[in-house]
C-alpha positions as CSV (number, residue, x, y, z in Angstrom):
1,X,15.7,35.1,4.5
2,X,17.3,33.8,7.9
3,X,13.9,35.1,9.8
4,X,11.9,33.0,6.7
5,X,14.0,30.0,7.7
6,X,13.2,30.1,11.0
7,X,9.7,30.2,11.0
8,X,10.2,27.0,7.9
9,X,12.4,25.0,10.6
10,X,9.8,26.1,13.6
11,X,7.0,24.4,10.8
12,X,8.6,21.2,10.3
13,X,9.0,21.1,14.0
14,X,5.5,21.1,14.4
15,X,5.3,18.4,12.0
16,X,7.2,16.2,13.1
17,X,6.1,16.4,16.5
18,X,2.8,15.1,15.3
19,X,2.7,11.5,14.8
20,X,-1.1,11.7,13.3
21,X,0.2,14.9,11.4
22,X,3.2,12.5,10.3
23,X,1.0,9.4,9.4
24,X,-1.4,10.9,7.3
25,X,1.4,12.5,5.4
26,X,3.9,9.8,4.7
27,X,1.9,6.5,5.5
28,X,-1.5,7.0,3.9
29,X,-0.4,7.6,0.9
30,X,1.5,4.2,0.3
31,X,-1.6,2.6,2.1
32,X,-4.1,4.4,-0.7
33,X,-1.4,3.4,-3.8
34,X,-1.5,-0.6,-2.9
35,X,-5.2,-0.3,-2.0
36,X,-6.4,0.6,-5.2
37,X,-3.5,-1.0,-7.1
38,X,-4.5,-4.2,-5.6
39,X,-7.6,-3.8,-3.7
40,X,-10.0,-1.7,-5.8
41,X,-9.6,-3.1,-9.7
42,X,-11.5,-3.3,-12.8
43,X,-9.6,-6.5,-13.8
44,X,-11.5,-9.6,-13.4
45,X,-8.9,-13.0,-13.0
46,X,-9.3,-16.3,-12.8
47,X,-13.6,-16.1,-13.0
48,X,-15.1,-19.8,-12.8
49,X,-16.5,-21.1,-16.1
50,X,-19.0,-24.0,-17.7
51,X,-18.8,-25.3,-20.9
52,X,-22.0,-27.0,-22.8
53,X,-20.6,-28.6,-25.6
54,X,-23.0,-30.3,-27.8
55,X,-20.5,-30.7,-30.9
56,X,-17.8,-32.5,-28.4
57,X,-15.6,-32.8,-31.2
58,X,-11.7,-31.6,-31.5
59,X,-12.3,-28.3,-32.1
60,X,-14.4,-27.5,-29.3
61,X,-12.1,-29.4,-27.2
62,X,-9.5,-27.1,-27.8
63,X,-10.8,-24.2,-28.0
64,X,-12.1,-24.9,-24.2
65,X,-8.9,-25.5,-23.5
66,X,-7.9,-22.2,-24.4
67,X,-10.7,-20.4,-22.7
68,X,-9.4,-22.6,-19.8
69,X,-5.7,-21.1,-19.9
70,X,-6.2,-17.8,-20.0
71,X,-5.2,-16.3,-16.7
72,X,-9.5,-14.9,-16.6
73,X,-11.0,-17.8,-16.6
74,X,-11.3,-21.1,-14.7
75,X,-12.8,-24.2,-16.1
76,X,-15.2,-25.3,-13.7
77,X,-17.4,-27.8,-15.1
78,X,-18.3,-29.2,-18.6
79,X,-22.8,-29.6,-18.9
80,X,-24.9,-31.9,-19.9
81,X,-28.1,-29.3,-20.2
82,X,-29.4,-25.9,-20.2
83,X,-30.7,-26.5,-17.1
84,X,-27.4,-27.4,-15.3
85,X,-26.2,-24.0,-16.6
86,X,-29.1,-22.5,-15.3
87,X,-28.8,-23.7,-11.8
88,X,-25.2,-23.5,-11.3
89,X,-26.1,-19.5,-12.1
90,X,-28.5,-19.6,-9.4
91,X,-26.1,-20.7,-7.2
92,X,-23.4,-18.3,-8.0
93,X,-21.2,-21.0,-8.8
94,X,-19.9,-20.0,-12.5
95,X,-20.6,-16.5,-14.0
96,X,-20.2,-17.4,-17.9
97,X,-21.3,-20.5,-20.0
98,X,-19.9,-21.3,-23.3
99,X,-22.4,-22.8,-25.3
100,X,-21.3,-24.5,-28.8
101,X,-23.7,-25.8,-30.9
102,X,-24.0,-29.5,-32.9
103,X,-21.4,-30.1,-35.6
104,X,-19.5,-26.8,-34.9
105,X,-16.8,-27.7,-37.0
106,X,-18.8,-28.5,-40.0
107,X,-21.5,-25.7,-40.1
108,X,-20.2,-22.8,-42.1
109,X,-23.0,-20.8,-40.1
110,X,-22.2,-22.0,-36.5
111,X,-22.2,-19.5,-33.8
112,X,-21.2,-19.6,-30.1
113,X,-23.7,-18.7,-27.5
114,X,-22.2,-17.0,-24.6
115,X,-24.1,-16.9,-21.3
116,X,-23.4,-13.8,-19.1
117,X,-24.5,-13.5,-15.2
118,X,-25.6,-9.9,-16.1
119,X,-26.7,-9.2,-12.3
120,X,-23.2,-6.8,-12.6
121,X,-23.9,-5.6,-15.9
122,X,-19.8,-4.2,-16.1
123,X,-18.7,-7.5,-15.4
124,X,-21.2,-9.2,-17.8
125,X,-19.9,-7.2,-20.4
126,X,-15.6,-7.5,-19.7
127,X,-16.3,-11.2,-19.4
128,X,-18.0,-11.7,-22.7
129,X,-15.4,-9.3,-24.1
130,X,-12.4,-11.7,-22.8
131,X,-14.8,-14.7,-23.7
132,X,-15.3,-13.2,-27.5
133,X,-11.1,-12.0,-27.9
134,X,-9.8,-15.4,-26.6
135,X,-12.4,-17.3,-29.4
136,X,-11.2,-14.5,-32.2
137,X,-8.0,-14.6,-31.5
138,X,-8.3,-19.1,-31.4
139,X,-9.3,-18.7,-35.4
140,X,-6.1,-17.8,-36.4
141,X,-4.7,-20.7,-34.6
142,X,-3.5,-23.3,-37.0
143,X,-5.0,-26.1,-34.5
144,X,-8.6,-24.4,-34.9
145,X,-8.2,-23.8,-38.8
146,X,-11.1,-26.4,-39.4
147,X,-13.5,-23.6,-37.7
148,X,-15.6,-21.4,-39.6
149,X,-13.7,-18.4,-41.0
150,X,-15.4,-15.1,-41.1
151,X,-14.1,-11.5,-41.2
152,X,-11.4,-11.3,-38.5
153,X,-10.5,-8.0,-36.5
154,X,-7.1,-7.2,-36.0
155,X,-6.9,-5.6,-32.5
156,X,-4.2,-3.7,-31.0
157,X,-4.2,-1.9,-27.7
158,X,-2.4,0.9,-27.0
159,X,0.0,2.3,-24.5
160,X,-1.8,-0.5,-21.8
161,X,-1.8,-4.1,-24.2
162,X,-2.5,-5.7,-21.3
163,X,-5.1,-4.3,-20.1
164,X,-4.1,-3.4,-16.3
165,X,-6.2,-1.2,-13.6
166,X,-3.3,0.6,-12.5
167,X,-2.5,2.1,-15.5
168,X,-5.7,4.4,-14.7
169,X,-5.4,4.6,-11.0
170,X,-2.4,5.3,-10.4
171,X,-2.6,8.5,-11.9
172,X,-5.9,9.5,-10.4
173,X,-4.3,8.0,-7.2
174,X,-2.0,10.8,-7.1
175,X,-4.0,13.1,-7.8
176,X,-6.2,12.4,-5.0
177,X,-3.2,12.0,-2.3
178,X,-1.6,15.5,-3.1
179,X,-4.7,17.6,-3.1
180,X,-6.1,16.0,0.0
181,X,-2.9,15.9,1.4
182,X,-1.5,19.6,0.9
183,X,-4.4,21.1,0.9
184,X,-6.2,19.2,4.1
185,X,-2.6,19.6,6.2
186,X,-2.2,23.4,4.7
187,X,-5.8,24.5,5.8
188,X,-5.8,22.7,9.5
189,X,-2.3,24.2,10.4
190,X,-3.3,27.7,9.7
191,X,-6.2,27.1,11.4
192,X,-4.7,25.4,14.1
193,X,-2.6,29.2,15.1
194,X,-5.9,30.9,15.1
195,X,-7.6,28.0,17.5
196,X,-4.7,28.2,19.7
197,X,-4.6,32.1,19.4
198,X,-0.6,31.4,18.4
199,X,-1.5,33.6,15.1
200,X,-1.3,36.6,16.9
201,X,1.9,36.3,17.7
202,X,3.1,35.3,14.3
203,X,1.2,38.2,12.7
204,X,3.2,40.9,14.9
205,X,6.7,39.1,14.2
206,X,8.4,41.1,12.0
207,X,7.8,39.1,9.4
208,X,5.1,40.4,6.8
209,X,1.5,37.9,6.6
210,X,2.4,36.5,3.0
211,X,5.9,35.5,4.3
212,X,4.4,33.6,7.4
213,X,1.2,31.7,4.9
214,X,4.5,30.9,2.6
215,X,6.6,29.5,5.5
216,X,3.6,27.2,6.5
217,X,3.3,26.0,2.8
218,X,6.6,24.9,2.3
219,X,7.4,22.3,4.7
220,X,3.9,20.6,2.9
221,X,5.5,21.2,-0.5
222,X,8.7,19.5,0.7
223,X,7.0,16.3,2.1
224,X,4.5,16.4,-0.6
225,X,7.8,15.9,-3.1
226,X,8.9,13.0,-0.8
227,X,4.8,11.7,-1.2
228,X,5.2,11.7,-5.0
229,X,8.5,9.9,-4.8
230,X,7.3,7.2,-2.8
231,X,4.6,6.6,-5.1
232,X,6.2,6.7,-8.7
233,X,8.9,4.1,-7.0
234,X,5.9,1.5,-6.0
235,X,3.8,2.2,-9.5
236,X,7.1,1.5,-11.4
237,X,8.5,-2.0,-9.2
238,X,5.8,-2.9,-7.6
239,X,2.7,-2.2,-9.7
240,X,4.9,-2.4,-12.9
241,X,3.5,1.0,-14.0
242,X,6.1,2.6,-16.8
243,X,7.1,5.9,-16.8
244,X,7.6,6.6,-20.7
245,X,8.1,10.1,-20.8
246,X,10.0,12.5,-19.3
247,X,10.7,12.0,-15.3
248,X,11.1,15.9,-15.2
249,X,8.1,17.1,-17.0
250,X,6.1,14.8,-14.7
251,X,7.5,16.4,-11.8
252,X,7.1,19.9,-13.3
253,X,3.5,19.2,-13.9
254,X,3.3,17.8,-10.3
255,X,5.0,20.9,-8.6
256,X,2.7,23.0,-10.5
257,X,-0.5,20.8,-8.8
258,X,0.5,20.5,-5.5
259,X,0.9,24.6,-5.4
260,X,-3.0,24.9,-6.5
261,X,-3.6,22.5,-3.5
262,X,-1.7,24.4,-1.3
263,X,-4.1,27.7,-2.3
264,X,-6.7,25.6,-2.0
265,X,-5.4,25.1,1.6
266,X,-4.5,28.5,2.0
267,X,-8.2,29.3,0.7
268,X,-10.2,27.0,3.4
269,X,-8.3,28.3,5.8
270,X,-9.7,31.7,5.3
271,X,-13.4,29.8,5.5
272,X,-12.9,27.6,8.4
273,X,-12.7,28.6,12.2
274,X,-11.6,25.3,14.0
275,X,-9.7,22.3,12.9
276,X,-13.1,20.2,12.6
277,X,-14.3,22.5,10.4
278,X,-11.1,22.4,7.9
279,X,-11.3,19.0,7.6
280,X,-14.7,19.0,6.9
281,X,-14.5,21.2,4.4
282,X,-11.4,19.4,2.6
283,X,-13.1,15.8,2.9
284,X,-16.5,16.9,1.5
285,X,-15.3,19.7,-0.9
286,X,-12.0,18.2,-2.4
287,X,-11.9,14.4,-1.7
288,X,-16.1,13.6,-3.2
289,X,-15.2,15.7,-7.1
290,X,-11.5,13.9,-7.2
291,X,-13.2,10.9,-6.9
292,X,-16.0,11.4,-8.7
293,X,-15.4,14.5,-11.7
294,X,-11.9,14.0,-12.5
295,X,-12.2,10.9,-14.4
296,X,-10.4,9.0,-12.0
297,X,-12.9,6.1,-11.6
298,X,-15.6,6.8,-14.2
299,X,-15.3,8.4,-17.9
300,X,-16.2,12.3,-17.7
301,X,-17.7,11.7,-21.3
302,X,-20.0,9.4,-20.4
303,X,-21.6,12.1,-17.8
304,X,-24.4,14.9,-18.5
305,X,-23.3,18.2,-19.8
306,X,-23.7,19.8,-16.3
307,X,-21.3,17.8,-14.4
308,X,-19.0,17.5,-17.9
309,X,-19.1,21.3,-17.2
310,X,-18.5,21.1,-13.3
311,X,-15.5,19.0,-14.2
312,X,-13.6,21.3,-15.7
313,X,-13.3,23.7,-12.1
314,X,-11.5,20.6,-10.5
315,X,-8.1,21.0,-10.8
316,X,-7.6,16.9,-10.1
317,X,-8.9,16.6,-14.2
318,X,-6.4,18.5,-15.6
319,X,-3.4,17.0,-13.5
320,X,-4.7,13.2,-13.8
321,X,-5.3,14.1,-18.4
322,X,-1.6,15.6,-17.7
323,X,-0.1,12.7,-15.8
324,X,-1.5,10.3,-18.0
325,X,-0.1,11.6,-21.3
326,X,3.4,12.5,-20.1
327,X,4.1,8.7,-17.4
328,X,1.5,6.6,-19.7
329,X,1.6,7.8,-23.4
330,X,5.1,8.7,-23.4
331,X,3.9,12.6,-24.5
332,X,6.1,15.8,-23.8
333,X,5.2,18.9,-22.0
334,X,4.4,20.6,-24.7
335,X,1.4,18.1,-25.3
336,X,-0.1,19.1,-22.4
337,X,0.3,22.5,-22.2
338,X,-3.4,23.4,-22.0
339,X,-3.5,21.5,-18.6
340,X,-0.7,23.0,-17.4
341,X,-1.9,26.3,-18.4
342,X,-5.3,26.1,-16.8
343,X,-4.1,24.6,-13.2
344,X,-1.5,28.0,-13.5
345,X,-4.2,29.9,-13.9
346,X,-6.3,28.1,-11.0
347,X,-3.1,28.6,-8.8
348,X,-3.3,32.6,-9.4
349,X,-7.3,32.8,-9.2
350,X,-6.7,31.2,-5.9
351,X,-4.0,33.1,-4.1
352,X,-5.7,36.5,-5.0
353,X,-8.5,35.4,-4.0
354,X,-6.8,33.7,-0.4
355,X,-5.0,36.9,0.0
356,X,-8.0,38.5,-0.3
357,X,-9.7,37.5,2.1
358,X,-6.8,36.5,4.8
359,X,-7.1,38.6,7.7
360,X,-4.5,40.1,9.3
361,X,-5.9,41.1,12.3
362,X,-7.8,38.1,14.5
């Protein structure tokens, strides 16, 4: 254990004596959590409005008003014509018009025509959605109780009532940091020994192979535990992300991920000869199916059965599902055992298969 100490402290001193090695780890992860807390959003905020209101009466009047105050719209003009609306689209001045008809108030059949700059068709779709809630929502008003009175859904969002983007990135944010992270760093500092020929050396220490891959793994285990610190404190103050279940089965479920990224390290390591190589290897083979097949920025359900089935080999999917019901939902670990289960089973596929094929002699 003293021999499998030192060659822990002679790790961290390699670390530490990297500033890039030291940036990446410790600074790109708060860079990434604010980016797409802030940054990269679905939420759309203060979007500039027009109004054609051919009824002009009170009740128009105030439901404008209401469209007005809600924090996703912006009255920008009240029209005259069709036409105006029409041009002010063309010149990418307002991306919704709320239309009311003549004698809103009075019609029993009246309907509210909602124009949509559809050229994003996403963002044609939230904004009517806002547009349609805010009106709904105005009917049970008592100062709109003169409007026509149809069947009125009750709706009630769970877990994230208000509707923010962080709720879902944060999780897949995680994700993405701690398999780039551990497994990028893990992969390039094997590597590294072999490019510098510095393996050799290690591999006739006393110390047997598996004890030398571990001693390189756990300095990125440590720091990966400071990573996922740092972020859970700026999703919970700063991004005012709750944690509602247990801290401890988050970080259980967390331990359990970053050690299938370090075999994933372990694993490119035993692929790539030079450092270039390594990180090539961890960008295009780990950061592009996070991104893309973990559900992290676009539903896995909505996807064709062959990448719904590619999916499931990313072990990002299972940790972001996990994350989200224990820190979002408020689940326990018993909830997600089934994730937990398969990214134990990815963790042993992957270190028989690393040991496998580690070589021992250069």
């Amino acid at each position: 254990m003293k021999q499998f100490a030192s060659f822990i402290r002679k790790e961290f001193y390699h670390i530490f004596r990297d500033i890039r090695t030291m940036l990446i780890m410790l600074v790109m992860p708060i860079i990434l959590i604010i980016l797409f807390g802030y940054a990269i959003t679905t939420e759309i905020k203060s979007v500039p409005f027009a109004v054609l209101d051919r009824s002009r009466d009170e009740v128009t009047t105030r439901l404008t008003d209401r469209i007005g105050a809600s924090e996703y719209f912006n009255l920008y003009k009240l029209l005259d014509s069709e036409e105006e609306a029409q041009d002010l689209f063309r010149q990418g001045k307002v991306r919704l018009v709320v239309v009311f008809p003549p004698q809103y108030a009075s019609s029993p059949d009246a309907a509210i025509q909602l124009l949509a700059d559809a050229t994003d068709p996403n963002e044609a779709t939230q904004l009517t959605g806002y547009a349609t809630a805010i009106i709904t929502a105005a009917k049970t008003d008592a100062i709109v109780q003169t409007m026509p009175i149809g069947i009125i859904p009750v709706v009630h969002l769970l877990y994230n009532p208000l509707m923010k983007g962080a709720y879902n990135f944060v999780p897949g944010v995680m994700g993405l940091i701690l398999i780039l992270i551990c497994a990028m760093m893990t992969s390039v500092g094997i590597v590294r020994e072999k490019e510098m020929g510095t393996m050799e050396i290690l591999l006739v220490s006393p110390m047997k192979p598996v004890y030398i891959i571990l001693a390189k793994a756990v300095p990125y285990l440590l720091l990966s535990m400071v990573n996922i610190t740092t972020i859970l404190l700026l999703s919970y103050f700063l991004l005012e992300v709750p944690i509602m279940g247990s801290l401890f089965s988050l970080v259980m479920v967390t331990v359990l991920y970053i050690i299938v990224s370090l075999c994933l390290g372990l694993l490119i390591s035993t692929v790539a000869d030079t450092q270039q190589a390594a990180m090539l290897i961890s960008g295009m083979a780990l950061m592009l199916p996070v991104m893309l097949l973990s559900g992290m920025m676009f539903p896995i359900e909505n996807m064709p059965k062959l990448l719904q089935w590619l999916s499931n080999i990313v072990p990002a999917k299972w940790y972001i599902i996990a994350v989200k019901d224990i820190m979002i939902k408020g689940l326990s670990i018993t909830s997600v055992l089934k994730e937990t289960g398969i990214l134990i089973l990815m963790a042993f596929v992957l270190i028989a298969i690393s040991v496998k094929r580690f070589k021992i002699r250069l």
